[in-house]
N, C-alpha and C positions, 0 to 999 in steps of 0.2 A: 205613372206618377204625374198627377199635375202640380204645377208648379204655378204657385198662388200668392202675387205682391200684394198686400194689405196696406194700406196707407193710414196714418193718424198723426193728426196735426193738433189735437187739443186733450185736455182732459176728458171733457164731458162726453165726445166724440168716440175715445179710448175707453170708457165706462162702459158703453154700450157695445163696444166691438169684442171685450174683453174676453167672456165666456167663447163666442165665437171664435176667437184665435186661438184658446188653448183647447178644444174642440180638433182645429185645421193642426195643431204642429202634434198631436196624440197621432195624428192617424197616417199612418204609412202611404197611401196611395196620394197624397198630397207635399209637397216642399215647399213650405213654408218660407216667404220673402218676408218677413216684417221692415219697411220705413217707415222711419218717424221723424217728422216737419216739424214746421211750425212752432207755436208756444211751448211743445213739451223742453224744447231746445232754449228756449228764453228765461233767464235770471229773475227777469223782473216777473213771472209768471209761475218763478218758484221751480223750475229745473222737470218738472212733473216725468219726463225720460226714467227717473231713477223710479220711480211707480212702478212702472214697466218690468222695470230688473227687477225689483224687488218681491213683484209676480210671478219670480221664475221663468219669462218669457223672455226669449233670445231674441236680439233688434239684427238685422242682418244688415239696413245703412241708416245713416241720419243725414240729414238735409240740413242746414243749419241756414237760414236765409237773414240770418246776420240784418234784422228791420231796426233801424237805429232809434226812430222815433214813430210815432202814430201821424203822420204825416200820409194823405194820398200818393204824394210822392214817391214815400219809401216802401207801401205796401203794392204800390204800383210796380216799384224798380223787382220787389221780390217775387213777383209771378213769374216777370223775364228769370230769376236763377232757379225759380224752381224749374221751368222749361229745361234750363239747361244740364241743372245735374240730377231729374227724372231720365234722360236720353243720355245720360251716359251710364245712370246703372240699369235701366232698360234694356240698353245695347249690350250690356256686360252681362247680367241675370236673367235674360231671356223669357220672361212670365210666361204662363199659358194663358194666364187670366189675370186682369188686376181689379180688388177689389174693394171699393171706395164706399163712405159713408158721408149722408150729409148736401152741405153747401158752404164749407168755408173757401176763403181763398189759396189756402193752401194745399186744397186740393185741386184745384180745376186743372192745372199742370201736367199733374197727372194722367188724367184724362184725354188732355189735346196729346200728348207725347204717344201714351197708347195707340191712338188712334191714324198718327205717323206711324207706326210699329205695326199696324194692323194686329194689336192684342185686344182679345176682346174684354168687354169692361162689366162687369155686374154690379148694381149702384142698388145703395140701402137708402130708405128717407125723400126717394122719390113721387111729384105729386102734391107735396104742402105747398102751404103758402106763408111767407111771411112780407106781407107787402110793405112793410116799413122799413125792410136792410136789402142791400145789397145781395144777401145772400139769399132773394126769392129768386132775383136772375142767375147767379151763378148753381143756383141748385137743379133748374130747368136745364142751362146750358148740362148740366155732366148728364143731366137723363137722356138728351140729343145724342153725346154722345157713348152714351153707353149701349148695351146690348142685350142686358138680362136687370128684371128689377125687380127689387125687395120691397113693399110697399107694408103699409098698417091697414088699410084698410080697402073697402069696395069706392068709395068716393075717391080716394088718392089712384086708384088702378084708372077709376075713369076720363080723368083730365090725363094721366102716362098714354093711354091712347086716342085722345083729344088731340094728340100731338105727334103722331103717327106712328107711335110703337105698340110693334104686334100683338095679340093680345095673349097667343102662347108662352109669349114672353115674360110676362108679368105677373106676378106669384104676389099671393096676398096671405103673408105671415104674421099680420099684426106687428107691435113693437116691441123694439129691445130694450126698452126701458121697463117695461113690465118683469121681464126677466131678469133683471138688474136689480129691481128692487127685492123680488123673493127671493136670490140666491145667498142675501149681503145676512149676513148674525148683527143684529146690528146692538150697540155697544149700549149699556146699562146707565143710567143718569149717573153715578159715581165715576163709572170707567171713564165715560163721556170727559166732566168735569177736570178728570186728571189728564187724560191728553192732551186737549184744550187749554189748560192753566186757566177756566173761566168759570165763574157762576152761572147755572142752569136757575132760573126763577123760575114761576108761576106761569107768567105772561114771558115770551119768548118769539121773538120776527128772527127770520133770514131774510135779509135782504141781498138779490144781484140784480144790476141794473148794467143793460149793456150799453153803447153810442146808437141811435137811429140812423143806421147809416145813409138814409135818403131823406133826412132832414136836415138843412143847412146848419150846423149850430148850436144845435138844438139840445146837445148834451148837459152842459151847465147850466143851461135855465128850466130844463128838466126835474134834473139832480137837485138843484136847490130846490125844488119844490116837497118833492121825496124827504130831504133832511132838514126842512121847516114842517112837516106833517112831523118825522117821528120826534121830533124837540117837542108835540104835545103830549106824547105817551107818557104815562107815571108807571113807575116800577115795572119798567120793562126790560130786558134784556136786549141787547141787540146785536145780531153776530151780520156783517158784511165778508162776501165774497167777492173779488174783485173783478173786474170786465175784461171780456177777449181781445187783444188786440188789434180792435178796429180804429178808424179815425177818429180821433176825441178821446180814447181810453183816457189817457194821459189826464184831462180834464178831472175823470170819474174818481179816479185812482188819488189825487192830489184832495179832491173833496173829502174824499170819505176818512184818511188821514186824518187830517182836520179837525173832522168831527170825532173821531175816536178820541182823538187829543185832548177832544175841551169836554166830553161826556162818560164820565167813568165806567157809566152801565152799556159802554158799546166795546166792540173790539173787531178785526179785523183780519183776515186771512190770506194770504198770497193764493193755497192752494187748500182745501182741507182734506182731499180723498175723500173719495167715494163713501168709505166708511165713517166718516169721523162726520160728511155733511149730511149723510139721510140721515143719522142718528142724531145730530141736531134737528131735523127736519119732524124725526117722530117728538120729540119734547116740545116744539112750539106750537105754538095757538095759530099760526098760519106764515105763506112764504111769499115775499111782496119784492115785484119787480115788473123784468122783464123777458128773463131766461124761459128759455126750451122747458127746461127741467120741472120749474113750477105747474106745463102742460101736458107735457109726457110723462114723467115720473111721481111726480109728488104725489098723485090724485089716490098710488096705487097704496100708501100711508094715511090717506084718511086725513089728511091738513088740509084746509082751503089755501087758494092761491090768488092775491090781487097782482090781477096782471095789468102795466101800467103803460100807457101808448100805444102805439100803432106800429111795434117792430115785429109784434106776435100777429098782426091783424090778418083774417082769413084762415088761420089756421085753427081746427076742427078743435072745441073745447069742450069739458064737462062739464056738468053744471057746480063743481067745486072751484070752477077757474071764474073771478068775479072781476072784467074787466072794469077800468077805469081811465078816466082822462089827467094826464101828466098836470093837477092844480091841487092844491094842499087842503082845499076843502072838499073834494071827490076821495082824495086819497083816506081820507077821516073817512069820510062814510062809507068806503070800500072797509076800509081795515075792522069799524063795528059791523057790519053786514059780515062778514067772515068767519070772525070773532064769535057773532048769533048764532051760526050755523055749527061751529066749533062745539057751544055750550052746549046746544039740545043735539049733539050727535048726528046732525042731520048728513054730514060727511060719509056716515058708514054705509047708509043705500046709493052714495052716487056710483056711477058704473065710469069707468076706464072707455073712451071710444076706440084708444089703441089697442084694442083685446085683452086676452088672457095669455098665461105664462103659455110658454112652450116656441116663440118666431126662431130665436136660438137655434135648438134644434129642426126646425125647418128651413131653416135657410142653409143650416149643414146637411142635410141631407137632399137637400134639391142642388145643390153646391156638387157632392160627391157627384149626382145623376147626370152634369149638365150636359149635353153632344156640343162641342168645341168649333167639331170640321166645320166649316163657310161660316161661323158665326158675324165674324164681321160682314158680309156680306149684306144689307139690309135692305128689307123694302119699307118704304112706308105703307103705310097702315090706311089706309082710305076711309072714311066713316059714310055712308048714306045717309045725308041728309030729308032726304024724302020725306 
């Protein structure tokens, strides 16, 4: 029996891990560790832990890193306790393997802790780029340290051994976002409406917008550009998801408030789940920000996605993803170019570059097969230049 710690620190994170865990606690030859960090633990982010339970999925600890504000500071101060009480339930739970997704910072802890433990680490979402947060270097940093990697595609495996990880190592499953979206029923414009307590229109945006975390500032002068573009849209709907707790959130969160307050065709969400957001997702005419999800998941729904700055930048897009620069006259003409595409259907030939259904299952079953013995043990990977 191996004994397998899974980490999740956010919702969107836990969306994608999800079939994969209840996959790993079905099956006998594995022991199941769930922790859960980060936002799912946070009020202001809507408690999202109870998602979890409410999946029928057993959490075995939670990390509670108690980040008072969106301050560098305080998200600084909380890597130091994720450090410290990963190594105490590490020390106590004993993993054979821990298994990590992503680039937040609430995971990277994880990983350094492991890697004192000499447990080996198999890392999902390794190989992108998002040169605009934070989270292009902390996603590199857990690929260093990890030992076994989950990638989407041939281009994300070739930069994972660019960087001297073996090439045996690196399994090319495509993404879990595609499986994520074929497995959901998703909910009927009526159901939808009653959940929600909102009017589904005609014309219909999601809007998430997260902080740039390697732009000084840059949040609120952003953001108001975004919410002086959609104050031109008529009879539009407008549903907002709120931003991950990076530096600025606080900013994003206080804006968009605001704006619900003084525009009745908007509303706003702490959290909406998985189900309740792609089925908003299939009812709109497109999903405009600067989330993951608008890149990896949406495309597999047939919605275009205006992607806005430079927090996505580098990372591999289809041609339903219509980037734009953070100014209210771009974002106009992003939003009708989508919108085009929307009307004449041109949405249903694009192709997904994250693959097709099925990485889920391949990463469980390459998961069951792994050899454990000296895995810590690594060489780098030399490339011939020549």
């Amino acid at each position: 029996m191996k004994k397998i710690s899974i980490i999740t620190g956010s919702r969107s994170e836990y969306g994608l891990l999800k079939n994969l865990i209840k996959l790993i606690e079905k099956d006998r030859t594995f022991k199941l560790q769930l922790i859960v960090t980060g936002m799912h633990l946070s009020k202001q982010h809507g408690f999202t832990y109870k998602e979890i339970i409410s999946d029928g999925i057993k959490i075995r600890n939670k990390i509670n890193l108690k980040i008072k504000n969106d301050s560098k500071f305080e998200i600084s101060k909380s890597i130091g306790k994720g450090i410290d009480s990963f190594t105490k339930i590490f020390n106590f739970n004993k993993p054979d393997l821990v298994l990590l997704l992503g680039d937040r910072h609430e995971i990277l802890p994880a990983a350094l802790v492991a890697l004192i433990y000499n447990i080996p680490v198999a890392h999902i979402g390794g190989g992108e780029l998002t040169e605009g947060a934070i989270d292009d270097s902390i996603r590199h940093s857990i690929t260093k340290l990890s030992h076994f990697h989950f990638v989407a595609n041939n281009i994300y495996k070739k930069r994972i051994i660019q960087m001297g990880e073996s090439p045996k190592n690196i399994f090319v499953t495509g993404g879990l976002g595609v499986d994520k979206i074929k497995n959901l029923k998703l909910l009927s414009k009526k159901e939808l409406e009653k959940k929600i307590k909102f009017k589904i229109k005609k014309r219909n945006l999601i809007v998430t917008f997260h902080p740039v975390t390697l732009e000084k500032k840059s949040s609120k002068t952003y953001f108001r550009q975004i919410l002086e573009a959609l104050k031109k849209l008529k009879d539009t709907s407008i549903i907002f998801t709120m931003p991950n707790n990076d530096p600025e959130y606080s900013v994003i969160f206080k804006m968009v408030k605001k704006f619900v307050k003084e525009n009745k065709n908007s509303v706003y969400f702490l959290n909406l789940g998985h189900l309740k957001y792609f089925s908003c997702v299939k009812y709109s005419k497109l999903v405009l920000g600067n989330s993951s999800s608008g890149i990896l998941e949406v495309p597999n729904l047939k919605v275009p996605t205006v992607n806005i700055g430079n927090r996505q930048k580098g990372r591999i897009k289809g041609k339903s993803v219509i980037d734009c620069k953070p100014e209210r006259t771009a974002i106009l003409n992003a939003i009708k170019k989508a919108e085009l595409f929307y009307s004449k259907r041109q949405t249903k030939s694009f192709k997904n570059p994250y693959g097709k259904q099925g990485a889920t299952r391949k990463i469980y079953k390459i998961l069951k097969n792994l050899n454990l013995k000296n895995a810590v043990q690594k060489k780098f990977f030399d490339i011939n230049f020549k």
